[in-house]
C-alpha positions, 0 to 999 in steps of 0.5 A: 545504442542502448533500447530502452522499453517505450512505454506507450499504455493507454491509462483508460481501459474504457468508458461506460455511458453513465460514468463521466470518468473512464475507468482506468487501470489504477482504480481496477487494480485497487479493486482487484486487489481488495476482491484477491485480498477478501479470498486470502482472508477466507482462506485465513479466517477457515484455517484458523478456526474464525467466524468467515461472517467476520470478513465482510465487516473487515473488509469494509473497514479496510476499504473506506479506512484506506480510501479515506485515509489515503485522500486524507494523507495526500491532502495533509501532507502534500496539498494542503495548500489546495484544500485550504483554498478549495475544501471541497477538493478533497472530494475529487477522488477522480483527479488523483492524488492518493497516499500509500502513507495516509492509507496506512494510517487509515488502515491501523486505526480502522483495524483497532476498531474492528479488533474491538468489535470483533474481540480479537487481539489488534495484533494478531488482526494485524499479522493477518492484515499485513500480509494481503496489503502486500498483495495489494500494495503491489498490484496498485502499483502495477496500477501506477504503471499502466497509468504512467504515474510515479514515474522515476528519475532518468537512467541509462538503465538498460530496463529504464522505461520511456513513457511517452505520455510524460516525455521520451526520457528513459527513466527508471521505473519506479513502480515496477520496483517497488511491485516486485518487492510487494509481492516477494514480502507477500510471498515471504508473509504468507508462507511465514503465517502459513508454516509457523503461525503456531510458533511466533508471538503477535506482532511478528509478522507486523514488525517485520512488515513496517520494517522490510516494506518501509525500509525498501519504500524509503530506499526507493523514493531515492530512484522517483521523482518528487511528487510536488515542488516543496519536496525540492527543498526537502533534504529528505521527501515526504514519503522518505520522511513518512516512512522512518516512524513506521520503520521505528513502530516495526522495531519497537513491536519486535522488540517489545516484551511477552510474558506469555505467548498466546495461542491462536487456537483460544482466541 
């Protein structure tokens, strides 16, 4: 008889007396990621000869970018049913219901913005961006798996997953994979920045982000369950759906043509 791994994790880390809602693993994984990406960008913005004053800002834009972006494209692409019924909805932050996608997006309009006011190329913030939003991405979805979210389809899988607070059916777990390849992309981005900053044109590391991590992310979505009904009918589910452009924009960054390859020291 197969034993599989019982996943059993309390979702409430604990509850403070003037808070309504406990605080849950899923929201300190977000905070700890934006706090380990802040530190990142330090160090990022030191090597590079950047203003670290500039971090601050960014890492504003990328907080309410993300978090906005993130209810919005859960609203519009899965519950819009909910919002036009109840607009108020959208506010309930606490009751679930983020996109990875949306956020994203959120994310990539914010940073044009902020490119703007701070004066410096929107890809070569990017290439910098790309890389702690692995780290992040990977430790939030550790955060789905504390709190026995997007879980996966059943398997016989010997590292299949039972989470009891869902039902006693071993299932693959989808969370745990898609960290693993959030954090090796990290690795991967961090060390490419790190060893040939001075050598690839803006855009590389980027292009490679939407293409690798999207790629991976449509692949995985084969092993989840849907996220609502109407994906049932779906020949492809929505974040499968989401996540061919963001490959498309990967390719269509590498591939696009530079007359002269900039130099990170005169920006």
């Amino acid at each position: 008889m197969l034993s599989y791994i019982v996943w059993d994790v309390n979702p409430d880390i604990f509850t403070m007396p003037f808070l309504d809602h406990p605080i849950r693993w899923y929201g300190l994984s977000w905070a700890v990621g934006f706090l380990l990406s802040q530190q990142i960008m330090y160090h990022i913005y030191k090597k590079e000869n950047r203003p670290s004053k500039e971090i601050d800002t960014l890492m504003i834009y990328m907080l309410v970018a993300a978090m906005v972006g993130a209810r919005l494209g859960h609203v519009l692409f899965y519950d819009l049913a909910t919002f036009l019924s109840d607009p108020l909805s959208i506010l309930k932050i606490w009751e679930g219901g983020l996109a990875s996608h949306g956020a994203g997006i959120g994310v990539l309009i914010a940073l044009y913005f902020f490119a703007r006011k701070a004066k410096v190329k929107y890809l070569w913030i990017l290439d910098r961006i790309v890389i702690v939003s692995t780290l992040t991405g990977g430790l939030i979805r550790l955060g789905n798996l504390m709190n026995s979210e997007m879980i996966g389809l059943p398997t016989s899988l010997p590292w299949a997953f039972i989470f009891t607070s869902v039902d006693n059916v071993p299932r693959h777990p989808a969370q745990l994979y898609e960290a693993i390849y959030c954090m090796i992309l990290f690795a991967f981005l961090f060390y490419t920045w790190s060893t040939k900053r001075n050598e690839i044109k803006d855009g590389f590391l980027t292009g490679w982000f939407l293409i690798i991590y999207f790629a991976l992310r449509f692949i995985e979505e084969f092993f989840k369950i849907s996220q609502v009904p109407f994906e049932d009918e779906l020949a492809l589910n929505m974040g499968q759906i989401l996540s061919i452009p963001f490959v498309v924009a990967g390719v269509l960054i590498l591939l696009r043509k530079e007359k002269v390859m900039p130099k990170l020291a005169k920006r």
